[in-house]
C-alpha positions as CSV (number, residue, x, y, z in Angstrom):
1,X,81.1,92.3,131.2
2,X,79.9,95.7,132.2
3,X,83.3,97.2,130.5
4,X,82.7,95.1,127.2
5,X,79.4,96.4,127.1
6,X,80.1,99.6,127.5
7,X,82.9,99.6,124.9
8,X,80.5,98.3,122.6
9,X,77.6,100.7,123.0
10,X,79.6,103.4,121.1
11,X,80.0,101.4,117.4
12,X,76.3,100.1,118.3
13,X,75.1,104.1,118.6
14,X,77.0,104.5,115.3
15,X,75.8,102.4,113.3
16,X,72.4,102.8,114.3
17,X,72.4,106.7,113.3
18,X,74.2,105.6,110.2
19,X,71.2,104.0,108.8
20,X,68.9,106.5,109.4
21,X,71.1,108.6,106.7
22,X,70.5,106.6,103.9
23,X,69.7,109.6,101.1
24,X,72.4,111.9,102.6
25,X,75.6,110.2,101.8
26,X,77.8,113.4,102.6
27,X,76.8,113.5,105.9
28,X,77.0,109.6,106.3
29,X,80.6,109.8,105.3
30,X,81.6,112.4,107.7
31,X,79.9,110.7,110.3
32,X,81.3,107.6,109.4
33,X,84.6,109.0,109.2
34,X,84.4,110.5,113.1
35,X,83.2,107.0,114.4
36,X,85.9,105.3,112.4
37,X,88.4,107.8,114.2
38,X,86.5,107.3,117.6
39,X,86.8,103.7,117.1
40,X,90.3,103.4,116.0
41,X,91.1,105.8,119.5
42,X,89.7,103.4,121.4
43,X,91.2,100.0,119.9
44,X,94.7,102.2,119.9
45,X,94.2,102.7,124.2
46,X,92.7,99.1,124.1
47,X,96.0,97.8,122.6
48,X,98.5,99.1,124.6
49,X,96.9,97.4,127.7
50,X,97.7,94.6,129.1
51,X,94.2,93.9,128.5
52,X,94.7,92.8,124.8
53,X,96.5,89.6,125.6
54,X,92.9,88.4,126.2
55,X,91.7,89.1,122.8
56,X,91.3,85.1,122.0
57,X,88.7,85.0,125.4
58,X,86.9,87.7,124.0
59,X,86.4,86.8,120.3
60,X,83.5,85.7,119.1
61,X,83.4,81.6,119.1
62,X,83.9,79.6,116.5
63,X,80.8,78.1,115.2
64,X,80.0,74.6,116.9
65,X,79.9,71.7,114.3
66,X,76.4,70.4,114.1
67,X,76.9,67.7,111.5
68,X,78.4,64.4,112.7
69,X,82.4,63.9,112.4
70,X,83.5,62.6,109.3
71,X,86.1,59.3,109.6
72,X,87.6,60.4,106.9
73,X,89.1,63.7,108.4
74,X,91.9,63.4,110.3
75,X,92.3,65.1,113.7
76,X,94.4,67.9,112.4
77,X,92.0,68.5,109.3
78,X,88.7,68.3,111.4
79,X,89.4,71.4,113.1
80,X,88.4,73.4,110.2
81,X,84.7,71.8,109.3
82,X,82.9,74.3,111.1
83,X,83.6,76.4,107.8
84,X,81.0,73.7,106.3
85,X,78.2,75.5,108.6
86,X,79.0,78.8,106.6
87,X,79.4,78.0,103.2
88,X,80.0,74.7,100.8
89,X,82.1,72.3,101.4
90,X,83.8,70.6,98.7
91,X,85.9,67.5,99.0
92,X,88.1,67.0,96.1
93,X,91.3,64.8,95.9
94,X,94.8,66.8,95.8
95,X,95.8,65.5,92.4
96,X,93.3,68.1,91.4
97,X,94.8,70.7,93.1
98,X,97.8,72.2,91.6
99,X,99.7,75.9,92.6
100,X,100.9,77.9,90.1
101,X,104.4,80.0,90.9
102,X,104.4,82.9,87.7
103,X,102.3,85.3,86.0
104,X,103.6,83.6,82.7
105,X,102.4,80.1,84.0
106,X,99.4,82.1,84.9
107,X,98.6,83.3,81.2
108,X,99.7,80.1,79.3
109,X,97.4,78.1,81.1
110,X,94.1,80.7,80.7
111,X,95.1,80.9,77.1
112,X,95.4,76.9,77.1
113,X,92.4,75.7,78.7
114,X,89.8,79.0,76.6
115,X,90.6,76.7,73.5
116,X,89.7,73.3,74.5
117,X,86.6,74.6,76.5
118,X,83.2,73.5,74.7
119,X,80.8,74.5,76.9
120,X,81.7,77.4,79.6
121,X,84.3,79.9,79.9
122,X,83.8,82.5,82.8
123,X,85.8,85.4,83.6
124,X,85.6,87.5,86.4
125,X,88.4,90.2,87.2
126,X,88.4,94.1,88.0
127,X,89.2,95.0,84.5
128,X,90.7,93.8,81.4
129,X,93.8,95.6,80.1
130,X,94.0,97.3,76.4
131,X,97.6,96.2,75.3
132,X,98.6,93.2,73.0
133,X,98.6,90.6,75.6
134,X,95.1,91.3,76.9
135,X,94.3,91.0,73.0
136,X,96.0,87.6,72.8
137,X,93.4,86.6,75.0
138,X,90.1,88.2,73.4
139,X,91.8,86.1,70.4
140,X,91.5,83.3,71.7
141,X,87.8,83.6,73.1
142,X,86.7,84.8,69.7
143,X,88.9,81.7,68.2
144,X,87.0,79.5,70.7
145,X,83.6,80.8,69.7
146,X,84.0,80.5,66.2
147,X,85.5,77.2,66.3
148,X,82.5,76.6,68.4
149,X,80.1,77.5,65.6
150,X,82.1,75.9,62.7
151,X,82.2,72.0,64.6
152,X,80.0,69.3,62.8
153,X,78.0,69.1,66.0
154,X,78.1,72.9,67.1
155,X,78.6,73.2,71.3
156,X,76.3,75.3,73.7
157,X,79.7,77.3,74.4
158,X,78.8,80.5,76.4
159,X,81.1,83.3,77.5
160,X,80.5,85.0,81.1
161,X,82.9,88.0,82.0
162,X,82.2,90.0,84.7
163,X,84.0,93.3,85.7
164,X,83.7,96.3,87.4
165,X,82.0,99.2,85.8
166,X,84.1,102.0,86.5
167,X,87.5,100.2,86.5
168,X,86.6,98.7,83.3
169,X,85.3,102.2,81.6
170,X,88.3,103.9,82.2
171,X,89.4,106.3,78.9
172,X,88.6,105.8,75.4
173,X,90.0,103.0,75.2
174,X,89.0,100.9,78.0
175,X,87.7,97.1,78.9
176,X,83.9,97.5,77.7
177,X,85.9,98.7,73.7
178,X,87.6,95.3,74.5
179,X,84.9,93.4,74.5
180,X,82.6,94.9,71.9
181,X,83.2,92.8,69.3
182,X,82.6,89.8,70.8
183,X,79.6,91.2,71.9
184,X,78.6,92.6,68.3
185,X,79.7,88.9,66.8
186,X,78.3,86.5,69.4
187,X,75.5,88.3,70.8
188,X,73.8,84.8,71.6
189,X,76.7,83.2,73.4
190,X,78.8,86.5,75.1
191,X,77.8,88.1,78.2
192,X,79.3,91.1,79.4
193,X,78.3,92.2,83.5
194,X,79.2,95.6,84.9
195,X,79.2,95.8,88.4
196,X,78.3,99.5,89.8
197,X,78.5,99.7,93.8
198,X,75.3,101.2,95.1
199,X,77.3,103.9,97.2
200,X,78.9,105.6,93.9
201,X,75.2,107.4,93.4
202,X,73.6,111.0,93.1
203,X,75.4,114.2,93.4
204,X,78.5,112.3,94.7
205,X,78.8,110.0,91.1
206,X,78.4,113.4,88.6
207,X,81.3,115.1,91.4
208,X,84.3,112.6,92.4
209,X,86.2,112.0,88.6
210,X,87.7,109.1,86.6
211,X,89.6,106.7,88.5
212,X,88.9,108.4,92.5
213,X,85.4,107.1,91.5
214,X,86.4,103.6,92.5
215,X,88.0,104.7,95.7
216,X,83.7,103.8,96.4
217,X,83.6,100.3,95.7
218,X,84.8,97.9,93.4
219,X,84.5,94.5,92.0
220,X,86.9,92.6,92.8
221,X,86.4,89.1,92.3
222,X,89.4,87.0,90.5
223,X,87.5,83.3,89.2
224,X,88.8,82.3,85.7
225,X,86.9,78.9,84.6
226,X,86.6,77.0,81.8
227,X,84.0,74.0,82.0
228,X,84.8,72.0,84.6
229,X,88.2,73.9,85.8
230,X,88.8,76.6,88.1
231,X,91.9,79.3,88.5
232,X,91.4,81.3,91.7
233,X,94.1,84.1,92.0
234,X,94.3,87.8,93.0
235,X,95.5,88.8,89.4
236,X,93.2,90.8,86.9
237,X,93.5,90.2,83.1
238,X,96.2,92.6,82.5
239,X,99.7,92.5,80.7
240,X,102.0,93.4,83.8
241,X,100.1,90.4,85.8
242,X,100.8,88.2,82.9
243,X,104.5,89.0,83.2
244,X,106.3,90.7,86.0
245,X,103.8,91.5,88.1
246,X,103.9,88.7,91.5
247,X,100.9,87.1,92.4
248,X,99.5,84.1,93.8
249,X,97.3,81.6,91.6
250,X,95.9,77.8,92.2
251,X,94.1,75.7,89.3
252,X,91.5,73.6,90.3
253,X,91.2,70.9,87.8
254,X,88.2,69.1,86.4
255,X,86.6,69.9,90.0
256,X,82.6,70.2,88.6
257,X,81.2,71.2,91.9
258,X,83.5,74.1,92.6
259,X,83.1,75.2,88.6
260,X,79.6,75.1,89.1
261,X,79.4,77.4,92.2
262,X,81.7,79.8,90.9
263,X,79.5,79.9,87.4
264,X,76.5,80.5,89.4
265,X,78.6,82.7,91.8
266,X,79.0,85.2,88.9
267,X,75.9,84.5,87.1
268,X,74.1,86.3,90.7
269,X,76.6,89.2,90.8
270,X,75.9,89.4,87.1
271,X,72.2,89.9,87.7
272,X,72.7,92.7,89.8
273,X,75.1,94.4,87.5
274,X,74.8,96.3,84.3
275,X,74.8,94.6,80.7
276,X,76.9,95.5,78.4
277,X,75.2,95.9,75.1
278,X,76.6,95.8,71.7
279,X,76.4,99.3,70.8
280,X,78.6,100.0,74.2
281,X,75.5,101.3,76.1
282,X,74.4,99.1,79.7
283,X,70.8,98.2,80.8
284,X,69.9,96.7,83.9
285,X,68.4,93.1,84.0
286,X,64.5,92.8,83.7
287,X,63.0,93.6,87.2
288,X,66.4,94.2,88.8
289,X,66.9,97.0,90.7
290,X,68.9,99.7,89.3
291,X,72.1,99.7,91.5
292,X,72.5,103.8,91.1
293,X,69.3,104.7,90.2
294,X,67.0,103.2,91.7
295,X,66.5,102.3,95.7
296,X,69.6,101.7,97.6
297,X,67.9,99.4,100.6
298,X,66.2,98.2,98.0
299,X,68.9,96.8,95.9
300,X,71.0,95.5,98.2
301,X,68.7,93.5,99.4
302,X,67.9,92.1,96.1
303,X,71.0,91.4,96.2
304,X,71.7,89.9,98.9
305,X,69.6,87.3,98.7
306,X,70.4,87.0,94.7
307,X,74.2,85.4,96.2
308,X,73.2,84.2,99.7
309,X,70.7,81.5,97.6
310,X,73.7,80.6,95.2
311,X,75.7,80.0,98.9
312,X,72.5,78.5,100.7
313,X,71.7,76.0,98.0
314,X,75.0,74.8,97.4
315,X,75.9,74.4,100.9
316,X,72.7,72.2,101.4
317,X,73.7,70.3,98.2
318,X,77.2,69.7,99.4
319,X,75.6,68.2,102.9
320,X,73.2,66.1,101.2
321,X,75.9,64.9,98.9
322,X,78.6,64.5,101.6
323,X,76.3,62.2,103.7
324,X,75.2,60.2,100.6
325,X,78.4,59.3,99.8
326,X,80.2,58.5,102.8
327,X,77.1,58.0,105.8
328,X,75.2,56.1,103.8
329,X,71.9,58.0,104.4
330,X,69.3,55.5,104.8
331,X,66.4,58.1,103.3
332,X,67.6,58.4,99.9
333,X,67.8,55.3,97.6
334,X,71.0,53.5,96.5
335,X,70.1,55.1,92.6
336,X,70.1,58.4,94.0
337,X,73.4,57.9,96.1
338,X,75.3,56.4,92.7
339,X,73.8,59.3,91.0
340,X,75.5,61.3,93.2
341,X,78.9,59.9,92.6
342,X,78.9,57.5,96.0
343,X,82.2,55.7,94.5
344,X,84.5,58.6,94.2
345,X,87.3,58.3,95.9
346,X,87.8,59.5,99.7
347,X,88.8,63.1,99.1
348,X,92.4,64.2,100.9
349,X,91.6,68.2,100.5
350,X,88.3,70.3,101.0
351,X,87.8,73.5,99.6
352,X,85.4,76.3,101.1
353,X,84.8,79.2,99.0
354,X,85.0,82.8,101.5
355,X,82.8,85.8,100.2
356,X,83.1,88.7,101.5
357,X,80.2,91.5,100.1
358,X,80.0,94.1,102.7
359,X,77.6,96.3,101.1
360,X,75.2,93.4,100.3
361,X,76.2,92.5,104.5
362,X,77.8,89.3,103.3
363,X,80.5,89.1,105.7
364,X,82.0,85.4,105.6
365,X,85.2,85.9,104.7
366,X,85.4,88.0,107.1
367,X,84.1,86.0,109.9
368,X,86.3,83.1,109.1
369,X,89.2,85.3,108.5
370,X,88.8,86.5,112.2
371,X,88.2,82.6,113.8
372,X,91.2,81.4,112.1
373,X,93.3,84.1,113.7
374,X,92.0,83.9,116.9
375,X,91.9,80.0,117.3
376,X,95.7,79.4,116.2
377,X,97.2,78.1,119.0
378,X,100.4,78.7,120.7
379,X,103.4,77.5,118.2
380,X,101.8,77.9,115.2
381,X,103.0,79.7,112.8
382,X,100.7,81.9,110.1
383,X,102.6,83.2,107.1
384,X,100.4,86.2,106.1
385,X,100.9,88.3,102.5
386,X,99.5,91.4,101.3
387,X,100.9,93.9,98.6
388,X,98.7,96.7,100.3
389,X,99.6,96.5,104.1
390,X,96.7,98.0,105.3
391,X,95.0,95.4,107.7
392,X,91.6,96.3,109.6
393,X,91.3,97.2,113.2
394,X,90.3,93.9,114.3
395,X,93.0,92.1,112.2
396,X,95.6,94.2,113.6
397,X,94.3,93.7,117.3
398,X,94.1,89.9,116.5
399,X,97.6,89.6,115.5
400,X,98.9,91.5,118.2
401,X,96.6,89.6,120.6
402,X,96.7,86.3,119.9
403,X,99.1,83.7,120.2
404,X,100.5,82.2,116.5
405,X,103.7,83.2,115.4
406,X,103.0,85.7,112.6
407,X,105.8,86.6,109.3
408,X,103.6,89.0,107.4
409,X,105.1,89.6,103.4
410,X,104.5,93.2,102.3
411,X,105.6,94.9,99.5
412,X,108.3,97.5,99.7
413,X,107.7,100.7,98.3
414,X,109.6,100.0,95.0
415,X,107.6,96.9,94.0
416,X,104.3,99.0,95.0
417,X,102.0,98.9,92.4
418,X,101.9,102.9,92.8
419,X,105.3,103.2,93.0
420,X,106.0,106.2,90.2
421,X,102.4,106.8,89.3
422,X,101.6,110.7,88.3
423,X,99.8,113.1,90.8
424,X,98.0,112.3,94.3
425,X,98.6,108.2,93.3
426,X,102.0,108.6,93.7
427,X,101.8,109.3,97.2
428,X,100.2,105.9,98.0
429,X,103.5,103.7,98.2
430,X,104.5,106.4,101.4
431,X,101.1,106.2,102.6
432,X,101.8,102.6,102.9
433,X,105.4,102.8,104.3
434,X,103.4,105.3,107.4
435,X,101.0,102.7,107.9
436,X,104.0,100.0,108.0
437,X,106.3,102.2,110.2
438,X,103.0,102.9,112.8
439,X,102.3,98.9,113.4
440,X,105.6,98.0,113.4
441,X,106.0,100.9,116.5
442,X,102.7,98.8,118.1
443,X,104.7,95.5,117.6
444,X,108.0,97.0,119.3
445,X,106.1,98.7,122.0
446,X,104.1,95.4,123.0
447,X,107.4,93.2,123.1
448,X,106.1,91.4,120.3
449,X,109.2,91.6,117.6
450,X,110.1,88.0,117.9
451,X,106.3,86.9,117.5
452,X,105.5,89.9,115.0
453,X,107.8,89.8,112.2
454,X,107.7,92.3,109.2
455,X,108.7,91.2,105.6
456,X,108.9,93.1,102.5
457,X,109.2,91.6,99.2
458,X,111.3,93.1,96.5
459,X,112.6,92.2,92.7
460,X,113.7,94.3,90.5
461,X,111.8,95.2,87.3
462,X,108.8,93.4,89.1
463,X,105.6,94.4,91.3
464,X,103.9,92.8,94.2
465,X,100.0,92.1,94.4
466,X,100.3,88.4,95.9
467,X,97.6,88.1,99.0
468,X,96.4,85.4,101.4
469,X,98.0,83.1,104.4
470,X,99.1,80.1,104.6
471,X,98.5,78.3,108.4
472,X,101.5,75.4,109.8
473,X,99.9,73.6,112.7
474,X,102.2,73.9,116.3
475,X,105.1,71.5,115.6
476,X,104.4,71.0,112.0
477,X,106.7,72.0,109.2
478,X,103.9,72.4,106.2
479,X,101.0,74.3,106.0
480,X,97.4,72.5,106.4
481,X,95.4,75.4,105.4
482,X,95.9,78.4,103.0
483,X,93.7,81.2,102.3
484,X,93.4,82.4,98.4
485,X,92.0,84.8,96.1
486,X,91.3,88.4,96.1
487,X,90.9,90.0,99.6
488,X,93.5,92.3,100.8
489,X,92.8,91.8,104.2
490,X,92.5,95.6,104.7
491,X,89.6,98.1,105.3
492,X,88.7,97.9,101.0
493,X,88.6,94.1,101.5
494,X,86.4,94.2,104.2
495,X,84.0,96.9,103.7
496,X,83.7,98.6,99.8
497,X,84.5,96.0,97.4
498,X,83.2,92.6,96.6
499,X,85.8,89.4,97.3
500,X,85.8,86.1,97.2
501,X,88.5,83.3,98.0
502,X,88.9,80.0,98.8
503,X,90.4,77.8,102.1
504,X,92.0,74.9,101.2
505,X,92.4,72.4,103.6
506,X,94.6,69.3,103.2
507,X,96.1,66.7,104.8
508,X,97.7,65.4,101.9
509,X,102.0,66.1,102.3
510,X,102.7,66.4,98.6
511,X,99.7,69.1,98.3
512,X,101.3,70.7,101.9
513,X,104.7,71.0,100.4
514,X,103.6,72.4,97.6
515,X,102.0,75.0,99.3
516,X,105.1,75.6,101.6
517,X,107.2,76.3,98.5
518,X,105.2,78.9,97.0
519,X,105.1,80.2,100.2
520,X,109.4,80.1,100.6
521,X,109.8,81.4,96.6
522,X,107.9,84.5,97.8
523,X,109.6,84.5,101.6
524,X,113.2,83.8,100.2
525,X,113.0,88.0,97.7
526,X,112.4,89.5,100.9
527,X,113.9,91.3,103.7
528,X,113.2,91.7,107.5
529,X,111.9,95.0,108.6
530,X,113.6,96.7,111.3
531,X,113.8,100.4,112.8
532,X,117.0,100.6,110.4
533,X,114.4,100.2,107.4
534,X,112.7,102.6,108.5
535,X,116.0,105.4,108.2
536,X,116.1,104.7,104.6
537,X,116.1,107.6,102.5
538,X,113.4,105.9,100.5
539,X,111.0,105.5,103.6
540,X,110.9,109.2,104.5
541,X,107.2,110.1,104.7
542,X,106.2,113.6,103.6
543,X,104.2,115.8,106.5
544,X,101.4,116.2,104.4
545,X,101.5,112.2,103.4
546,X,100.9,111.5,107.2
547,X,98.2,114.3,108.0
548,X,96.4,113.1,105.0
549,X,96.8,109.3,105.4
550,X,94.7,108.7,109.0
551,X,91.7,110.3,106.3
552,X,92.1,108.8,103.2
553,X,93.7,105.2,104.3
554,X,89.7,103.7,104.3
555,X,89.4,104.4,100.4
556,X,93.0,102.5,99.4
């Protein structure tokens, strides 16, 4: 214990001189930069031990489960309610669960359900593109909103989008010109939210240009819902990701619960963002905080407690209506059980919505991220995907550590979405191929290739951004759980941006298999990585690429 302690008391010191620098972010950063380095030193020694093979003993636990079993979750299922003690839980049946395979499937169906909604449409995405496609869809919002107007009995139709601010104000032409006329046309019914990261501020905003601006902080939330239905992906509203550009996307349909978290989801990371107005200027929301201007403690706690509410009170409702509906709670009368939908069916699939808001220190994705690593038990496999291999410290040790069998999907450097961009960008695909060819080494030099196993994707013409994991229980041939949405599972994920994504559990088989073949259509374009990848003439790493990568690899 001594040793653990001690190990610890160095991040502790860290992070405890860290916030006593809160108006000197240049200093911050280099000091932040050196305990990331000291850190990293330490986890590298720490990994190389025998000593890592207790990783599991020395994880946090998971959280106990405090509410009483539920007889309708099976054994293999029940494992994951702890989740429930973090965030909502939402039981749905699987028929309302379907998995999309294609960006083209992706756009059809966003097109598709924007005209038939009549009350809500809300979009939140890093940006929206400028090209024909991306105006296909502003077509049909404005279609939708007229139509809306025009009906004998006119609907309450309102339009959310939420993007980031600097992603989305990129050139002249850009996502807030997009937008504009909806705004100008509709100013009752549109809604246009800018998030701006708090740590893009002062002399460090008017210094670091267009587009290394948002190496800062992002938002990077991907919900795309339309009244009572859901999409969750990890693709922004852009042409390539409506049409050669591989993702990963699931439609939750007529789910009202989950649409209603995710609208007010938004509607908080809304309040705390800039409002686009119709002359394409942005004011903060009345008695908001300004996230730039004004206090930085001060505004992330605002806003903080703007989403943890939205998370709070919907987990609360969730409890109250779980044990309405299925215990039978003897406080609340039988009108306000029926009220509550006591006859729905016994749901076969829950769904736990994952945020992830580091700068606002929401961590939950994060923490549940971590617990389902380290609780996977001997024989089971976890089928992990990222098209920007770049995984944290602690997922990195956790993998190594642990005991799952792990086939991680990457992207090779040719279906990098940086792959042939102009200046310092086009470095990033070898970037990635150095940080591949250093945790592959780890993985050889632990004896873990058999356990450990490398994948990168690759289709020609086509890109890779698809992300999450999909969990197959010891001895079981489908998966039970799958993680997705927008998280990267690297140092971005975790730290800078805001993420969200679901877990869906199930113990239904035709929702399993349909999880397993998204998971084998992505599998079956890829190759296993070996040292013989690595001698490729396209995986030679510049010198300068790997002295500048161990500083910049945080901000990508």
């Amino acid at each position: 214990m001594a040793v653990a302690a001690a190990a610890a008391a160095g991040p502790v010191f860290w992070r405890r001189l860290l916030g006593l620098l809160p108006g000197r972010p240049g200093l911050a950063a280099l000091l932040g930069r050196l305990s990331d380095r000291l850190g990293r030193n330490r986890d590298r020694q720490r990994r190389r031990s025998p000593w890592l093979l207790l990783a599991p003993l020395l994880s946090p636990a998971v959280p106990q489960v405090t509410s009483p079993p539920c007889c309708l979750c099976p054994e293999g299922v029940h494992r994951f309610q702890w989740i429930r003690n973090l965030v909502p839980e939402f039981g749905v049946s699987s028929s309302h669960v379907r998995v999309l395979s294609s960006p083209a499937e992706f756009f059809e169906l966003m097109k598709g359900q924007i005209r038939v909604a009549k009350r809500r449409v809300v979009m939140a995405s890093l940006y929206l593109g400028t090209g024909p496609l991306e105006q296909e869809l502003v077509d049909c919002l404005e279609g939708t909103l007229e139509k809306s107007l025009q009906a004998k009995f006119p609907s309450n139709l309102k339009v959310s989008i939420l993007l980031d601010f600097t992603r989305g104000s990129r050139g002249r032409k850009n996502s807030r010109t997009m937008l504009l006329p909806l705004l100008q046309r509709f100013p009752e019914q549109v809604r246009v939210s800018l998030f701006h990261t708090p740590h893009l501020r002062g002399l460090l905003r008017l210094l670091i240009p267009e587009r290394f601006n948002e190496t800062i902080g992002l938002q990077h939330i991907k919900v795309y819902l339309f009244d009572n239905s859901v999409i969750l992906s990890g693709a922004n509203l852009s042409d390539s990701y409506f049409t050669n550009r591989q993702d990963r996307y699931v439609f939750l349909q007529d789910c009202v619960e989950i649409a209603d978290f995710f609208t007010e989801l938004v509607d908080a990371v809304g309040d705390v963002s800039l409002q686009l107005q119709g002359d394409d200027t942005v004011q903060v929301v009345d008695g908001m905080v300004h996230p730039y201007k004004g206090d930085r403690a001060e505004y992330c706690k605002a806003a903080n407690k703007r989403v943890m509410d939205v998370i709070n009170s919907a987990r609360t409702r969730q409890q109250m209506l779980h044990a309405q509906t299925f215990h039978g709670n003897s406080l609340l009368t039988q009108e306000d059980a029926a009220a509550a939908g006591d006859c729905r069916p016994a749901p076969d699939t829950w769904i736990y919505p994952l945020i992830q808001m580091k700068p606002f220190e929401i961590q939950i994705d994060e923490m549940v991220t971590e617990t389902l690593l380290t609780e996977a038990e001997r024989g089971a496999k976890i089928y992990l995907t990222t098209g920007y291999f770049n995984l944290t410290q602690a997922y990195m040790d956790l993998v190594l550590g642990t005991r799952a069998e792990y086939q991680i999907l990457l992207a090779s450097p040719e279906v990098n979405g940086f792959f042939g961009a102009k200046g310092v960008a086009g470095a990033i695909p070898a970037a990635y191929v150095h940080i591949e060819r250093q945790f592959y080494s780890e993985v050889c030099s632990l004896g873990q290739q058999e356990r450990v196993q490398l994948q990168e994707y690759w289709r020609r013409g086509w890109t890779f951004h698809a992300k999450g994991l999909w969990l197959y229980l010891a001895g079981s041939s489908l998966p039970c759980l799958t993680l997705i949405g927008s998280p990267n599972f690297g140092y971005r994920s975790v730290h800078r941006d805001l993420e969200a994504q679901i877990a869906i559990v199930t113990e239904n088989q035709a929702l399993q298999q349909q999880l397993h073949q998204e998971q084998e259509q992505l599998y079956l374009r890829s190759g296993v990585v070996s040292s013989a990848t690595f001698e490729q003439p396209s995986r030679q790493v510049k010198l300068w690429v790997k002295m500048v990568t161990p500083l910049i690899k945080n901000f990508f």
